[in-house]
C-alpha positions as a Markdown table, in Angstrom:
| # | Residue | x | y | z |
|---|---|---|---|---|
| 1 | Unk | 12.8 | -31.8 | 24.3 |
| 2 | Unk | 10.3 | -30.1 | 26.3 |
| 3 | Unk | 10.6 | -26.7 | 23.3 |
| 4 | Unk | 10.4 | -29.2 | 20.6 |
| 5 | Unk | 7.4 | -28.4 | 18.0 |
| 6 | Unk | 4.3 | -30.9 | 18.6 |
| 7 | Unk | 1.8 | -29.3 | 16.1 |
| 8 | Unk | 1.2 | -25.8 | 14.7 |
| 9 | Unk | -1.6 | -23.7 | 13.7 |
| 10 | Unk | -2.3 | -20.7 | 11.2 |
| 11 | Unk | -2.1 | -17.7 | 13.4 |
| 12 | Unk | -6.1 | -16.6 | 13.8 |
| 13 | Unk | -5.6 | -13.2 | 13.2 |
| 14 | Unk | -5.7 | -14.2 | 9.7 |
| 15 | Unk | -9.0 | -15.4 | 9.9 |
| 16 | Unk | -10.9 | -12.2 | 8.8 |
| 17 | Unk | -9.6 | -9.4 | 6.5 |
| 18 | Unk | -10.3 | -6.7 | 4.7 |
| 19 | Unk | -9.8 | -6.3 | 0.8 |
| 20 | Unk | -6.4 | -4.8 | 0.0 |
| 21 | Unk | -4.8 | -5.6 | 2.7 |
| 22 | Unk | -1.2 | -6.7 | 3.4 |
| 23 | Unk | 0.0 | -9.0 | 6.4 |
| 24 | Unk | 2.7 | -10.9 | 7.1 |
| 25 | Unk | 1.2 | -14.3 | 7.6 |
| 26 | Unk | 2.6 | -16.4 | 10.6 |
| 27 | Unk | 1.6 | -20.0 | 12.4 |
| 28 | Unk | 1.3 | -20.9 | 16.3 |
| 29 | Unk | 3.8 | -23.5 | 17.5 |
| 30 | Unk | 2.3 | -24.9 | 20.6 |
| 31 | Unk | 5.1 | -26.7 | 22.7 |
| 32 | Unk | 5.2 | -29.6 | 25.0 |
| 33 | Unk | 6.0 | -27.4 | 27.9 |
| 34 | Unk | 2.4 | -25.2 | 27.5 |
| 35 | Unk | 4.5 | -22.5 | 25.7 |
| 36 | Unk | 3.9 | -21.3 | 22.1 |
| 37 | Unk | 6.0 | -19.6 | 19.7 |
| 38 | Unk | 4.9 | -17.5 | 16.4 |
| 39 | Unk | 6.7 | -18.6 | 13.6 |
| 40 | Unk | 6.8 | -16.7 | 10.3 |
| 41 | Unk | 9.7 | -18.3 | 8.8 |
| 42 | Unk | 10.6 | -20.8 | 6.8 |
| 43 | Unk | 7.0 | -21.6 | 6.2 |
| 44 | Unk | 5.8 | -23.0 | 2.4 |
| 45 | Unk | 2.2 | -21.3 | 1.7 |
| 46 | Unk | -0.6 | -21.9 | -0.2 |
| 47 | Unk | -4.1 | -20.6 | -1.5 |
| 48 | Unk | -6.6 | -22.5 | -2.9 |
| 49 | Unk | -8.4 | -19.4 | -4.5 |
| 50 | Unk | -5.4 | -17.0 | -5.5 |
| 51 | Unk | -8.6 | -14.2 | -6.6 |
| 52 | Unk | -9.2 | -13.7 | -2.9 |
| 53 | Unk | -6.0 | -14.0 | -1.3 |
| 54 | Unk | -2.8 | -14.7 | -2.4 |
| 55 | Unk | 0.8 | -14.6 | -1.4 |
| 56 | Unk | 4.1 | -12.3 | -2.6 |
| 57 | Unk | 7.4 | -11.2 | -1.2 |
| 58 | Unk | 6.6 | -12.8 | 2.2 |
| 59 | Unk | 3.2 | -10.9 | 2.8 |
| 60 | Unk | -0.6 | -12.4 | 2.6 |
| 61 | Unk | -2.4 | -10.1 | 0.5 |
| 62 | Unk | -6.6 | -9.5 | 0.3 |
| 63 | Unk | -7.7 | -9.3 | -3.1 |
| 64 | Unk | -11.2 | -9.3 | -3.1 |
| 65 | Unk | -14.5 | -10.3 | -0.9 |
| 66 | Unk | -15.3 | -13.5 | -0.4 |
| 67 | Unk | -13.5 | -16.9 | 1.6 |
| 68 | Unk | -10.9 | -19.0 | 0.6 |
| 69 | Unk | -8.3 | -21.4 | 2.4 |
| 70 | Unk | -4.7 | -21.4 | 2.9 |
| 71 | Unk | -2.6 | -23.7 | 3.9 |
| 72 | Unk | 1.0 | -23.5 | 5.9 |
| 73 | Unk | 3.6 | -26.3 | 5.5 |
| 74 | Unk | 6.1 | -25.7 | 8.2 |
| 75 | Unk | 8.6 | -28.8 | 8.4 |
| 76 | Unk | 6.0 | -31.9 | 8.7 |
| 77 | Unk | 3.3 | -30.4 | 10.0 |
| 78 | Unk | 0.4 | -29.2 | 7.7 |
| 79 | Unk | -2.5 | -26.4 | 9.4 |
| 80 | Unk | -5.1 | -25.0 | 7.0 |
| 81 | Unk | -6.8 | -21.8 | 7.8 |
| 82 | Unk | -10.3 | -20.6 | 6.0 |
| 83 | Unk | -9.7 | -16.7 | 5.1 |
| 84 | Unk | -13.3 | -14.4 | 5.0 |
| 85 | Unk | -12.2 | -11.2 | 3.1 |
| 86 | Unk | -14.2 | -8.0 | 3.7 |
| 87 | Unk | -15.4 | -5.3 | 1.7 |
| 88 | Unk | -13.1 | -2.6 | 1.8 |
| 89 | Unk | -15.1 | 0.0 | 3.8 |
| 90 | Unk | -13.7 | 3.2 | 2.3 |
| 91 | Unk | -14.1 | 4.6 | -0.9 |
| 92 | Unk | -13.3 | 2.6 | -4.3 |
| 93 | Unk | -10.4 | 3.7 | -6.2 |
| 94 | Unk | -12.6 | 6.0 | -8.6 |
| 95 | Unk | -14.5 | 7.4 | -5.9 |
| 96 | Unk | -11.6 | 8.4 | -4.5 |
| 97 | Unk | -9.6 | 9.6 | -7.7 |
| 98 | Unk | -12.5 | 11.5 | -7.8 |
| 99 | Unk | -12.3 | 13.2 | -4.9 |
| 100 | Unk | -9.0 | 14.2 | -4.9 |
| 101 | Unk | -9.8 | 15.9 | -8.4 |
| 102 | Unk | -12.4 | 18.0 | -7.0 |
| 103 | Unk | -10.1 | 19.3 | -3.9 |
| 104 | Unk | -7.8 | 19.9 | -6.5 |
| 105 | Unk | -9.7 | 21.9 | -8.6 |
| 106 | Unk | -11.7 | 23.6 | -5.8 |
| 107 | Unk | -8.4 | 24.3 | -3.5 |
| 108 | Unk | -5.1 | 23.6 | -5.5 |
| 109 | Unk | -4.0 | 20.7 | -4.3 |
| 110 | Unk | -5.2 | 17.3 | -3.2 |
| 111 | Unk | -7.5 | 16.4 | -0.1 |
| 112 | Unk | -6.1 | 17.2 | 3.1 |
| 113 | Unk | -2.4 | 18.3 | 2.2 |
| 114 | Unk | -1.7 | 21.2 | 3.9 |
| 115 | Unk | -0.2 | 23.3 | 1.1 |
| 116 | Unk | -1.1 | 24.1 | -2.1 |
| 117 | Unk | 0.4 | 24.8 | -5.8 |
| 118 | Unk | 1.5 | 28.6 | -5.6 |
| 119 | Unk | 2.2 | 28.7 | -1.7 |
| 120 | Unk | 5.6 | 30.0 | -0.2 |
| 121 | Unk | 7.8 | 27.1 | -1.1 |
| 122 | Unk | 10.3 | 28.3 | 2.4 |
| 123 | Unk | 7.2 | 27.5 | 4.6 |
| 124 | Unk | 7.0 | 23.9 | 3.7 |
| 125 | Unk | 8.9 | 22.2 | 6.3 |
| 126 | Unk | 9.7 | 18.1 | 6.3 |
| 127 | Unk | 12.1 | 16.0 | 4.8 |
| 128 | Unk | 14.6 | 17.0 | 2.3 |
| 129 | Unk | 14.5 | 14.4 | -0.7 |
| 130 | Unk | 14.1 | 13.1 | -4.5 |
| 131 | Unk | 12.1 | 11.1 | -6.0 |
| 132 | Unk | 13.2 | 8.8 | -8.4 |
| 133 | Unk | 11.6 | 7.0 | -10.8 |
| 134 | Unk | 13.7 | 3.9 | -12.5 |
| 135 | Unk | 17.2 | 5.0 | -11.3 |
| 136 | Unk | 16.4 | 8.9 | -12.8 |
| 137 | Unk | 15.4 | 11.6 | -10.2 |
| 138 | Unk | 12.0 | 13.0 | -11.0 |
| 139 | Unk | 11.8 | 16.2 | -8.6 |
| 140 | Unk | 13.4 | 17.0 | -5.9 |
| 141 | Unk | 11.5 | 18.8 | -2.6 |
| 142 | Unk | 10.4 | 17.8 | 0.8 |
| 143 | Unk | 8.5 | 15.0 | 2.1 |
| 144 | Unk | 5.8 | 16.2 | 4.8 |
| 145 | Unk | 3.4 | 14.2 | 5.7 |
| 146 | Unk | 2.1 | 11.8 | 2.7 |
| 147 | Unk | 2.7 | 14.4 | 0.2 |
| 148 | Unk | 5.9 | 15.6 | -1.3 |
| 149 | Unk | 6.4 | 19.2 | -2.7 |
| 150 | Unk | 8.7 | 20.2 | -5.4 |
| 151 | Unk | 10.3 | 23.7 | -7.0 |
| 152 | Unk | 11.7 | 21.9 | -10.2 |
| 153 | Unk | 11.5 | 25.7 | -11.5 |
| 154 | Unk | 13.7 | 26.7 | -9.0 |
| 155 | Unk | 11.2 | 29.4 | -7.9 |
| 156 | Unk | 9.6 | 30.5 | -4.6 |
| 157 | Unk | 7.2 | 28.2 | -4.8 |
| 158 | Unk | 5.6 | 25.5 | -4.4 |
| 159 | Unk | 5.2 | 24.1 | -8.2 |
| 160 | Unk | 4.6 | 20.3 | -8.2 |
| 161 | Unk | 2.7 | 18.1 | -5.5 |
| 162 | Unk | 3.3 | 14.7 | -5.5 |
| 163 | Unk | 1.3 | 11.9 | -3.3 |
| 164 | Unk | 2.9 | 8.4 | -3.3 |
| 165 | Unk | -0.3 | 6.3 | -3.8 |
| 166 | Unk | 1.2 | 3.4 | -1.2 |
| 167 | Unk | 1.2 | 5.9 | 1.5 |
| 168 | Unk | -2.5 | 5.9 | 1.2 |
| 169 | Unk | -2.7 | 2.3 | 1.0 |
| 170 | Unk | -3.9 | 2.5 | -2.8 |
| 171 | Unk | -1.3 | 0.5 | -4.9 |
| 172 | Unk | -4.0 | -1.0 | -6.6 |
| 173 | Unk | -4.9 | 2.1 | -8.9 |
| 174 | Unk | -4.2 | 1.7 | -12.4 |
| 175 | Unk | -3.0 | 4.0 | -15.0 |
| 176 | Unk | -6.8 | 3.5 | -17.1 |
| 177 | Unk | -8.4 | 5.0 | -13.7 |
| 178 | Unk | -6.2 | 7.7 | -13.2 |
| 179 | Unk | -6.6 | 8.5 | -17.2 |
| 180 | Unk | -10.6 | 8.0 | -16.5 |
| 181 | Unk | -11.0 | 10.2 | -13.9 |
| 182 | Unk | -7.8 | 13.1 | -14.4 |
| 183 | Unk | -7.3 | 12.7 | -18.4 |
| 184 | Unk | -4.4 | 12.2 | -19.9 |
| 185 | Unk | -2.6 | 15.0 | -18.6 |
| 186 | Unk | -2.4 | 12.9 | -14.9 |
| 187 | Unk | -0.6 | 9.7 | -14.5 |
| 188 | Unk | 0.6 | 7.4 | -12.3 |
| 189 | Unk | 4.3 | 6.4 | -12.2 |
| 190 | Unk | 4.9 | 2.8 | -11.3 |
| 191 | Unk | 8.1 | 1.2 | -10.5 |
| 192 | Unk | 8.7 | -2.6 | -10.2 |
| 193 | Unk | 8.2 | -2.5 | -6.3 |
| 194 | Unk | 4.7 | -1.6 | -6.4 |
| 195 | Unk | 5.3 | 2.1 | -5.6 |
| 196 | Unk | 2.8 | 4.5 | -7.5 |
| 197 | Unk | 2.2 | 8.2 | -6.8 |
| 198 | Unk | -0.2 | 10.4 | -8.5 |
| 199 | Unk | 1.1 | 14.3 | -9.1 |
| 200 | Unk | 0.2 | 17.6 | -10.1 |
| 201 | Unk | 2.2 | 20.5 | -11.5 |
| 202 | Unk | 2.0 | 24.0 | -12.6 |
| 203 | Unk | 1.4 | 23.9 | -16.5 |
| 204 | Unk | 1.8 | 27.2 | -18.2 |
């Protein structure tokens, strides 16, 4: 009896957050005995402002600045939390499309990969692997680092670059910004998941 639950609380950590982000919200379980457990599961959540945070597939998720409350429901016990979302400190999605265009034109591939379109496909080393897109394989190539490199000419090269957008914690770019900043001959393939990645390829 001395384990039972006597009252919870939203985990603090929630507190304060920064736009985009994704956490896997959880309450405090204080016990009679001075202990506390962190429960995450099976907990009924709420918002009261879904434009600033809201919940899906078991994760809390920052949408944009500003506060809001959520509340927990966790057997009969009822603990509300108010949630101050940040400004996402880094670039905004078309600053950053942006920038990746420029590296791409200026060096031949995108910002920070360590290869580039043309280089000696046998020097890439990483993964071996596919990409798929809805149950078809897209390319094949090698996954190193947060890019993956394909040969889908079969040649000794490197001919396509792909960079899975949620590896850079950008899920939220759409299609119209990609279009905006890369034209039409750049998109973004999204499956139901969430997973988007932006690519480049040799067009003769």
């Amino acid at each position: 009896m001395n384990k039972r639950t006597v009252k919870v609380r939203v985990n603090s950590k929630l507190s304060s957050l920064v736009e985009r982000t994704e956490i896997t919200p959880s309450i405090i379980s204080p016990s009679k005995n001075g202990t506390s457990s962190t429960i995450i599961s099976p907990i009924t959540w709420r918002t009261d402002n879904s434009q600033v945070v809201y919940f899906s597939k078991g994760k809390l998720i920052a949408k944009s600045p500003e506060k809001a409350t959520i509340k927990a429901t966790f057997e009969d016990f009822i603990a509300t939390l108010l949630v101050t979302v940040k400004k996402d400190p880094r670039l905004t999605n078309i600053q950053w499309l942006t920038s990746q265009k420029n590296t791409l034109n200026q060096q031949g591939s995108f910002l920070n990969a360590p290869y580039k379109i043309y280089d000696t496909y046998s020097k890439v080393k990483g993964q071996n692997g596919k990409l798929s897109y809805y149950g078809r394989v897209y390319t094949s190539g090698v996954l190193k680092d947060k890019w993956h490199y394909g040969t889908y000419r079969k040649t000794k090269t490197v001919d396509e670059i792909m960079l899975p957008l949620s590896l850079k914690k950008r899920t939220d770019i759409t299609e119209k910004q990609v279009i905006s900043v890369f034209a039409k001959a750049y998109k973004t393939y999204k499956k139901t998941d969430g997973m988007s990645t932006l690519g480049t390829k040799i067009i003769e």
